[in-house]
N, C-alpha and C positions, 0 to 999 in steps of 0.2 A: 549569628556568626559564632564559630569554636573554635577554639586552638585548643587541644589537648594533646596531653602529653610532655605537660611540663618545658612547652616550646618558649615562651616567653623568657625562663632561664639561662637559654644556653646561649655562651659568652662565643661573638662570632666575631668582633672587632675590638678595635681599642677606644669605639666610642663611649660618652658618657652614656652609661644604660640606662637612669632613671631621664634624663631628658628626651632619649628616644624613647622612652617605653610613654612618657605621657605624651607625647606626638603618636603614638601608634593609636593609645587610649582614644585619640582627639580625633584623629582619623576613622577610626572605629564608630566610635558616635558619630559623628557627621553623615557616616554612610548608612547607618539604621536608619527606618522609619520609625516614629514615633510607636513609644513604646516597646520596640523593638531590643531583644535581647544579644548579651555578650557571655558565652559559657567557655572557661577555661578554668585549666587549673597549674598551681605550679608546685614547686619544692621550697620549702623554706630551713631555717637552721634548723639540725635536729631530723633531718630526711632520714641520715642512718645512725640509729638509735646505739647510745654505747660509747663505745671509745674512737667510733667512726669508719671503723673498718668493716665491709660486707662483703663474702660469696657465696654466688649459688647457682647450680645448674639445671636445667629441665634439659629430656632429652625422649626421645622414640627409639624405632627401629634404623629409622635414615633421616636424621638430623639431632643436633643438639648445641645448645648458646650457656653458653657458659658466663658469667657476672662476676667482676670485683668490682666494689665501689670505694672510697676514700673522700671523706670529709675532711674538710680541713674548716675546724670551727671558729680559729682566728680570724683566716678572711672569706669567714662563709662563701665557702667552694667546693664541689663537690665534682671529684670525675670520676668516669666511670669507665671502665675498660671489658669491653663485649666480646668474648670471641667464638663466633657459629665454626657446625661443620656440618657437612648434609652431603649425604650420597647424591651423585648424579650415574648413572648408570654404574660402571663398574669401579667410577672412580670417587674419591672423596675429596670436597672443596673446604678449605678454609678460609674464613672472615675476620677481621678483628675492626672494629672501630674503637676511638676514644671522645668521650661527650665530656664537654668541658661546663660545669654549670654556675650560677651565681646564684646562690641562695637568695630567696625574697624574704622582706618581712610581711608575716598577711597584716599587721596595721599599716605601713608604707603603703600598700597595693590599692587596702580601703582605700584610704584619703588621696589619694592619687584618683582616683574612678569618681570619688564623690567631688572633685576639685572641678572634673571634668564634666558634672554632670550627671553621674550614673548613681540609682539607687543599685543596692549590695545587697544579697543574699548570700551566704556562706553553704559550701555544698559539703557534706560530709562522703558522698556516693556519688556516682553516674549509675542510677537504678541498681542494679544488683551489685555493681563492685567498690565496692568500699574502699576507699583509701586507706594507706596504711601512713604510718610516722612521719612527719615531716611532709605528707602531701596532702593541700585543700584546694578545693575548689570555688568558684567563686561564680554568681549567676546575678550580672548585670544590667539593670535595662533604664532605657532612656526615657529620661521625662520631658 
């Protein structure tokens, strides 16, 4: 099973997130087969390195997504504000989303998987692409 893409962070209610996250964990395992793995990763404090502010843009001939981020390291939060544009025939479309995140801690995340049952493996990469600051991976399997 995978979630990637730093899915597990993103604050979508006003629920307690570590009691639904280990219901999710529990969930999770119950539905592997023995031995069976759990690959995710998330963002933790320290995502954007500094004083917490980040932009950046990538772009083509007909598209381009634009990035500011904003940490906020008192109540480790991090959002992010996206906004695309891409030609569609002669005209140009604009996008914006805002991603609201909760920082994790990777020891919290441990002992939470291992409470649950899962041995831990710590991922620095998903094969070629490397993580950068404040994002790890984690590759858990059922015993």
């Amino acid at each position: 099973m995978t979630a990637i893409g730093e899915c597990l962070n993103y604050l979508v209610d006003d629920k307690d997130t570590k009691t639904e996250r280990l219901k999710l964990f529990q969930r999770v395992y119950d539905s592997l087969s023995s031995e069976g793995l759990f690959v995710f990763d998330i963002a933790e404090p320290g995502r954007i390195p500094g004083m917490g502010n980040y932009r950046n843009f990538t772009q083509t001939e007909d598209w381009a997504v634009l990035v500011e981020a904003k940490e906020n390291k008192q109540q480790k939060q991090l959002t992010r504000w996206i906004t695309t544009f891409r030609k569609v025939g002669e005209l140009d479309r604009r996008d914006r989303e805002v991603h609201h995140l909760q920082l994790l801690e990777q020891s919290e995340i441990i002992a939470e998987l291992n409470q649950i049952g899962f041995q831990v493996q710590m991922l620095e990469s998903y094969d070629k692409l490397t993580f950068s600051a404040g994002h790890i991976g984690f590759l858990a399997q059922k015993q």
